[in-house]
C-alpha positions as CSV (number, residue, x, y, z in Angstrom):
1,X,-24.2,75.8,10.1
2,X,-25.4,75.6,13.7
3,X,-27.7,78.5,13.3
4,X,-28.8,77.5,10.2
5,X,-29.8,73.4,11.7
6,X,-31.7,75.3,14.6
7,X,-33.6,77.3,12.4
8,X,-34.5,74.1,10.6
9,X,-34.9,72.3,14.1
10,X,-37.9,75.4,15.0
11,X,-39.1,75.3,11.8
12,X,-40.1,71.6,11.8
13,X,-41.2,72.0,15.6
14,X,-43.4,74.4,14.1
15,X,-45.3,72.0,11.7
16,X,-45.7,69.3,14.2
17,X,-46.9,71.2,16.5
18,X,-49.4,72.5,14.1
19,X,-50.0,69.0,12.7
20,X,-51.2,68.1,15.8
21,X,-53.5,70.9,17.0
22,X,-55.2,70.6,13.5
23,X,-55.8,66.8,13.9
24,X,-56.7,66.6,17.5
25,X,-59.3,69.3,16.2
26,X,-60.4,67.3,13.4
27,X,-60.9,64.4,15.7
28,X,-63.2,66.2,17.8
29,X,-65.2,67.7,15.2
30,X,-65.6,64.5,13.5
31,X,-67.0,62.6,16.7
32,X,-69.6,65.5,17.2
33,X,-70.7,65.0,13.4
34,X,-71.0,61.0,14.4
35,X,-72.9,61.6,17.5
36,X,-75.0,64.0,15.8
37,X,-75.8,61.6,13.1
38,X,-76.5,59.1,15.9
39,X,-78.7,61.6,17.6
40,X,-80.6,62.7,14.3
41,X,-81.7,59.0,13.4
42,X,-82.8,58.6,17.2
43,X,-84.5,61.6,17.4
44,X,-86.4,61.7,13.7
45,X,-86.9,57.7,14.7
46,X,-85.2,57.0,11.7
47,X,-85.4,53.1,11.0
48,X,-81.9,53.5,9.0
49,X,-78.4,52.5,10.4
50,X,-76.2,55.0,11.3
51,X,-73.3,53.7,8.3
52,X,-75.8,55.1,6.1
53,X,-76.0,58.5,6.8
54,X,-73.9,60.6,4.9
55,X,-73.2,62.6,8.1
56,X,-71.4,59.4,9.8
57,X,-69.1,58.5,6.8
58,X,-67.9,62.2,6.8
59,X,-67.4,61.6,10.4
60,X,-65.6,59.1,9.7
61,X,-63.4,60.5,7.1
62,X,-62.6,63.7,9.4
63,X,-61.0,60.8,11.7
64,X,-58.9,59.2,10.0
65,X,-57.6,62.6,8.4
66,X,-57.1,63.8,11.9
67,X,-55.5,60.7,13.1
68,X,-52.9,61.0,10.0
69,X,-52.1,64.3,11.2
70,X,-51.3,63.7,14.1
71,X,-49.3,60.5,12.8
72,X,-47.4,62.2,10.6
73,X,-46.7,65.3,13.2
74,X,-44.7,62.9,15.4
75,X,-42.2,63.0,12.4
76,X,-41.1,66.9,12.7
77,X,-42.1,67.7,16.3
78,X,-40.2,66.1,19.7
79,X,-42.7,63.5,21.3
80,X,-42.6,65.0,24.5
81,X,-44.3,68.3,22.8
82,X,-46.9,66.3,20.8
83,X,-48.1,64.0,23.5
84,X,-49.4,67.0,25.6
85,X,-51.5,68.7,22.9
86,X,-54.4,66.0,22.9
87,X,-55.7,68.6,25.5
88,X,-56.7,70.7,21.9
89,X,-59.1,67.8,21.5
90,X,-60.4,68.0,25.3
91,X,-61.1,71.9,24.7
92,X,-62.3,71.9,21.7
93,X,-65.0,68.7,22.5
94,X,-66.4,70.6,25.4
95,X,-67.2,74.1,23.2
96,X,-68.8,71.5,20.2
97,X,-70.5,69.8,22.8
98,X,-72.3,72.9,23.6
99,X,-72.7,74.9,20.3
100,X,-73.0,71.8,18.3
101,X,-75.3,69.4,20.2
102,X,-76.9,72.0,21.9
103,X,-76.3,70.0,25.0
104,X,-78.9,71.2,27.7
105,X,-78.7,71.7,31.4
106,X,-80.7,73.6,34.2
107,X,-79.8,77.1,34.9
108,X,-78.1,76.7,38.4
109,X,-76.4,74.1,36.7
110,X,-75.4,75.3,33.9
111,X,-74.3,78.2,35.3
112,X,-71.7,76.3,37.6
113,X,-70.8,74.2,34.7
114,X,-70.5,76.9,32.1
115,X,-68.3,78.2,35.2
116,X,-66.0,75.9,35.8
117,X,-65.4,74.8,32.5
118,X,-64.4,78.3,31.1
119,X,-61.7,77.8,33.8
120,X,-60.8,74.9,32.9
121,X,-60.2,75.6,28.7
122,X,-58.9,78.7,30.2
123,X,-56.1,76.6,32.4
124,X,-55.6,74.6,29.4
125,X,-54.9,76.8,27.1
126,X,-52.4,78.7,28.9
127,X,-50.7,75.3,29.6
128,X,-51.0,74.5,26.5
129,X,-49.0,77.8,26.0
130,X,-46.5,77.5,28.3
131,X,-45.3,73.9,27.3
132,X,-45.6,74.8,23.5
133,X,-43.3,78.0,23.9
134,X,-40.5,76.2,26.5
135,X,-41.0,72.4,24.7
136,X,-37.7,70.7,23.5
137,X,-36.3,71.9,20.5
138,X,-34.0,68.8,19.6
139,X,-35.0,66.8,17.0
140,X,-33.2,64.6,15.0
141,X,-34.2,62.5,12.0
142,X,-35.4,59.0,12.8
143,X,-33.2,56.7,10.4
144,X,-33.3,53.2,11.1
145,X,-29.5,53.8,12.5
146,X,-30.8,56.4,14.6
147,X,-33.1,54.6,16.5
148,X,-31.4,51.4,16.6
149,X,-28.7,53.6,18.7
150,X,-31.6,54.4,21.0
151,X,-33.1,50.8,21.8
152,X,-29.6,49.2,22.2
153,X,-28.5,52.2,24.7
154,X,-28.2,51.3,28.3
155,X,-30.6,54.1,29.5
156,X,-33.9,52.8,27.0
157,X,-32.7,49.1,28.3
158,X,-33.2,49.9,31.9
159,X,-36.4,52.2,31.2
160,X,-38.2,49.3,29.1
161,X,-37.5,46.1,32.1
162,X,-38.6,48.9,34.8
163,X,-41.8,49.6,32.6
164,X,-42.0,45.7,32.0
165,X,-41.4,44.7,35.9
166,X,-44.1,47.5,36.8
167,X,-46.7,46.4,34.4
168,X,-45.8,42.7,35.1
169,X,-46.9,43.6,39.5
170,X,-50.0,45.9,37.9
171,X,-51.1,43.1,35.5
172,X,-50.9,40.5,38.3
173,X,-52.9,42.5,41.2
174,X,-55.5,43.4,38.2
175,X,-55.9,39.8,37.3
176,X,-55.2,37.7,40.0
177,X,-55.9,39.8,43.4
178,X,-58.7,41.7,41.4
179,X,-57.4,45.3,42.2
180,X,-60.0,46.6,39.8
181,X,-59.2,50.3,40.3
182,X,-59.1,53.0,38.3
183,X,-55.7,53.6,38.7
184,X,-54.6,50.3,38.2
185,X,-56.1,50.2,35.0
186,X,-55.1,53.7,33.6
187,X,-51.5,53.1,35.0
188,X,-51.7,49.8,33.0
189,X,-52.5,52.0,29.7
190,X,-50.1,54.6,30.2
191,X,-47.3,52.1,30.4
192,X,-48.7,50.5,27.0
193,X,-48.7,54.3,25.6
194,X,-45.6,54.9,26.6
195,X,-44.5,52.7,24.1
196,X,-46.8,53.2,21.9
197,X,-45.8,56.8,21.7
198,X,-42.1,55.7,21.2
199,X,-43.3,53.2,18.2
200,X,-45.5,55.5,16.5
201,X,-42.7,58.4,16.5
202,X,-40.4,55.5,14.9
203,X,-42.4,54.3,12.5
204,X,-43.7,58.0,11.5
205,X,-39.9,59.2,11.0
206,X,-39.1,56.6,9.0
207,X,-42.1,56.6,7.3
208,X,-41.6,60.3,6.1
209,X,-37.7,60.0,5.3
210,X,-39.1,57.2,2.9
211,X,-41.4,59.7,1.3
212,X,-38.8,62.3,1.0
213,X,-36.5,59.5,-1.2
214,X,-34.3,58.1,1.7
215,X,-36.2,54.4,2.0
216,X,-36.0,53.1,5.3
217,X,-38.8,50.1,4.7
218,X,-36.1,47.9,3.9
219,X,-34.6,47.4,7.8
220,X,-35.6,44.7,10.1
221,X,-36.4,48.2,13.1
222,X,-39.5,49.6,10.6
223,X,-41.0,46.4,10.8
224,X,-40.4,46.2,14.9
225,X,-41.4,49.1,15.6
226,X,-44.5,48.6,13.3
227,X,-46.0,45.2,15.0
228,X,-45.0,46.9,18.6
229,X,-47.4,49.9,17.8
230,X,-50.8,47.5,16.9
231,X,-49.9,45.6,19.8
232,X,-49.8,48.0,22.4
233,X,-52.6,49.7,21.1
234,X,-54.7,46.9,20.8
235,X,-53.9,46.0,24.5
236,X,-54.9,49.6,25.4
237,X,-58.3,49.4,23.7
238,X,-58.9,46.7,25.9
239,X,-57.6,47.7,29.2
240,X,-60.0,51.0,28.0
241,X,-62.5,49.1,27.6
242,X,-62.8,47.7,30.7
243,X,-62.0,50.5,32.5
244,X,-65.4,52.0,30.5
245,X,-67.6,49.1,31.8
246,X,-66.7,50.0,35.7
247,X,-66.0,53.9,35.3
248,X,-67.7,57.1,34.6
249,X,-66.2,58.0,31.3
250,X,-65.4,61.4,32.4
251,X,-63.4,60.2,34.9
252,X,-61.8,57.3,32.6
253,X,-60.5,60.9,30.2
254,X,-58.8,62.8,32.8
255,X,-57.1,60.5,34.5
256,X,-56.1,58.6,31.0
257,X,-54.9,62.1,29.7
258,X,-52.8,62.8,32.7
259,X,-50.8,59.4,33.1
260,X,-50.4,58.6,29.4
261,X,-48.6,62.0,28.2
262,X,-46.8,62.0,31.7
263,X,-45.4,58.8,30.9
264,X,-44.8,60.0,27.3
265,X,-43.0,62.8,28.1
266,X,-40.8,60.6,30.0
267,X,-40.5,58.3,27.1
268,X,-39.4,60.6,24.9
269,X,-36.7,62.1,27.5
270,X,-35.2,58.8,27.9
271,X,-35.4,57.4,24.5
272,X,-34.9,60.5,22.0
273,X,-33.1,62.4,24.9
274,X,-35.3,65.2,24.3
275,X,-34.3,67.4,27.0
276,X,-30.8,67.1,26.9
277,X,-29.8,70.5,25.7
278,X,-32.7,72.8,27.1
279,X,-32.1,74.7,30.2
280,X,-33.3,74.0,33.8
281,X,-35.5,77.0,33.5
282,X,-37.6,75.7,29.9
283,X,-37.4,72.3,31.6
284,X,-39.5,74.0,34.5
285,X,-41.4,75.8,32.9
286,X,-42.6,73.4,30.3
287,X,-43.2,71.1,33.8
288,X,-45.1,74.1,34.6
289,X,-47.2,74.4,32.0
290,X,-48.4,70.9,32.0
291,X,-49.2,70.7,35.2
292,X,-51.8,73.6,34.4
293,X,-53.0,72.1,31.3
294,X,-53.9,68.7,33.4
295,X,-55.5,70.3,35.9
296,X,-57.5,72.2,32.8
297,X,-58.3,69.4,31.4
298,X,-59.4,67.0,34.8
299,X,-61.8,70.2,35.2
300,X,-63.3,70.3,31.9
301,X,-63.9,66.7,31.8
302,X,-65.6,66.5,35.4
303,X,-67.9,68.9,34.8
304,X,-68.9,67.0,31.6
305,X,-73.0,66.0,32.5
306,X,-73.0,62.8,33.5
307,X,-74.9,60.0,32.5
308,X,-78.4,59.3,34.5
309,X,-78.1,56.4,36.3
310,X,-80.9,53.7,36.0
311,X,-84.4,54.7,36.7
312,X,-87.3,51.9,36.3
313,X,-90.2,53.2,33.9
314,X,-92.7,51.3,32.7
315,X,-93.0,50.2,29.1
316,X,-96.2,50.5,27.1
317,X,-96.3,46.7,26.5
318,X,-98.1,44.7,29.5
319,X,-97.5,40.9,29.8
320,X,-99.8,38.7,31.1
321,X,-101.3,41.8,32.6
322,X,-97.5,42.4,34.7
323,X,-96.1,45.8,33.9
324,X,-92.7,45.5,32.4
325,X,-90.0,47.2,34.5
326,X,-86.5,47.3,32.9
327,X,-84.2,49.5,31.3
328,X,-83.1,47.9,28.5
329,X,-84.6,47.2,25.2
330,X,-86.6,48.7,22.8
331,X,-88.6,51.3,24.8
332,X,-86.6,54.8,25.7
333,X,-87.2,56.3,28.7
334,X,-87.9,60.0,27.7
335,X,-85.2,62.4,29.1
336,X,-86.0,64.5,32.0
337,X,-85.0,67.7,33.6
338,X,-85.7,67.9,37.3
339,X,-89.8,67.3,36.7
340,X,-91.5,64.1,36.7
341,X,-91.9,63.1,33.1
342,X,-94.0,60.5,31.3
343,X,-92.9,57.1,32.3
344,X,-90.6,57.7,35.0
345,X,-91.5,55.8,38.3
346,X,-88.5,58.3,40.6
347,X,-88.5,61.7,40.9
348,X,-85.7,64.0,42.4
349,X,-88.2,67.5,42.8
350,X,-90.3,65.9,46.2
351,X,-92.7,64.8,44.5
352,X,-94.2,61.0,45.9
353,X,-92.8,58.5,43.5
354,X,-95.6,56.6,41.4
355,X,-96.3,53.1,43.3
356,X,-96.0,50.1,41.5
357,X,-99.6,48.0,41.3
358,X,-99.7,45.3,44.5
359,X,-98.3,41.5,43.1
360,X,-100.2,38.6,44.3
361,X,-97.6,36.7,46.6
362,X,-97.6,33.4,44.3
363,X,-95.5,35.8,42.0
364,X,-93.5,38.0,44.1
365,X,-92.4,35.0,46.4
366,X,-89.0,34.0,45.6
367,X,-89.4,30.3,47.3
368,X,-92.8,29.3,45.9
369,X,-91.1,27.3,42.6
370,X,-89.6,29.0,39.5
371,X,-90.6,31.9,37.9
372,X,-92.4,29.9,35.2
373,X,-94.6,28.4,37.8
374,X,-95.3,31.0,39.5
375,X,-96.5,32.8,36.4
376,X,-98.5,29.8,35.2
377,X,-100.6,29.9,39.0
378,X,-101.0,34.1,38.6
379,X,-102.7,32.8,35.2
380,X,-104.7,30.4,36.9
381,X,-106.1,32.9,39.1
């Protein structure tokens, strides 16, 4: 019976796991079709919004199939082995980015970037290996009794008030003493995730027993569970969020990757005591193999290309005879690649910037009145 209930054990590990890899993969294929439906309609100057292109709704319809997956693959595979295999997604959005999008860089660049890269999806692969092969095989089926017998244990009480006590001291530097760090805020996220990665396991076990004819819908914990999950990952779109607005996004992945399933795995040690039958030497070795697959992934994601920073051009339509200097609305500034192109007023290839025409001093003078005024008197003249 034993041997029988393990085979069943590596069986289901065996569809979650797989669950997983094929949704994280169908999330990143389905936010290269969005961006390339973005891309098309910016390119082709197509006066149509992006919800209605076919290529966005099938976008969109690859997410949400990918984000059941990996839903429902938190049902047959420990928590601790799921949380780690969002690193699929990280691999496979970097070798998309490039086939896909044909995303462009300059040789010497590239060829450090193409580089460092392959290390990195290399690294992560074989992490992803290593934790996949020596990942907990204890799994038990998530009936409402079950994981009422979790949250009223005295090891899941005294993990939830140290998460709350440490997000209490993290939310009140964030907010109060404005310790807007990055670290701060991802730490703030991962303790969210934490939970929501024990909620969504919950609610996915119970979810699938229902289907299978044992209805757990009808206690008080589905429901718990349930409103826990939207909340904390409502809170953790927001923390994102702000963390996006102050932060390279880059940046913002890898360190987001490496806190949240760190503190996952830990979840589901101490909740779903994952890890109490596996041997010191699977325990180290599936420690072992994410360590490699974060630093895979921190590589990958920093040698992303990053985003231009702002560079004043010139846009087409003059006011008053003032050229209008800004980065924002409807003009682009044409992409460049290391040459000065049409528009631009900087250039990074030694070549003398283009100088901006001289300003009579009623307008560039910050004391002489209010910009209205001063506008009005350069008319005048």
């Amino acid at each position: 019976f034993a041997l029988k209930e393990g085979g069943s054990s590596h069986f289901e590990n065996l569809i979650g796991t797989l669950l997983a890899i094929f949704g994280n993969l169908l999330v990143s294929v389905s936010l290269c079709v969005q961006k390339y439906s973005h891309v098309s309609l910016a390119g082709n100057k197509d006066p149509r919004a992006y919800y209605r292109t076919k290529t966005w709704w099938v976008g969109l319809l690859l997410t949400v199939l990918g984000e059941v997956a990996i839903f429902v693959s938190y049902a047959f595979a420990p928590l601790s082995l799921v949380a780690p295999l969002g690193a699929v997604s990280v691999i496979a959005s970097s070798i998309l980015g490039f086939v896909f999008l044909r995303e462009k860089w300059k040789p010497k660049e590239f060829v450090r970037r193409y580089i460092v890269s392959f290390i990195g999806c290399a690294l992560t692969a074989g992490g992803t290996y290593l934790f996949v092969t020596f990942g907990p095989n204890s799994h038990e089926k998530l009936s409402a009794e079950n994981i009422v017998k979790h949250v009223i244990g005295w090891p899941v009480l005294l993990y939830l008030l140290l998460e709350i006590i440490a997000f209490c001291l993290l939310l009140y530097f964030y907010k109060q003493r404005n310790a807007t760090y990055l670290v701060v805020i991802v730490l703030l996220v991962s303790l969210l995730g934490s939970v929501t990665a024990i909620t969504v396991k919950a609610v996915s076990g119970m979810a699938v027993l229902s289907v299978q004819g044992n209805l757990q819908l009808t206690y008080p914990i589905f429901y718990v569970m349930l409103v826990c999950m939207v909340a904390t990952v409502v809170f953790q779109a927001s923390f994102l969020s702000q963390a996006s607005s102050l932060y390279d996004s880059s940046l913002i992945t890898s360190v987001n990757y490496i806190l949240s399933t760190a503190f996952a795995i830990i979840a589901g040690a101490v909740f779903y005591l994952e890890f109490n039958h596996e041997s010191v030497l699977h325990i180290c070795m599936f420690l072992l193999g994410c360590v490699i697959c974060f630093l895979g992934v921190f590589l990958v994601t920093q040698n992303k290309r990053k985003t231009k920073a702002f560079e004043p051009y010139v846009t087409m339509d003059m006011m008053q005879g003032i050229p209008t200097i800004h980065d924002k609305g409807r003009a682009v500034q044409p992409d460049y690649n290391g040459s000065f192109s049409y528009g631009t007023l900087v250039n990074s290839e030694s070549v003398i910037p283009a100088a901006l025409p001289a300003v009579p001093e009623q307008v560039s003078a910050f004391p002489g009145g209010t910009p209205v005024a001063r506008s009005a008197a350069f008319k005048q003249d």
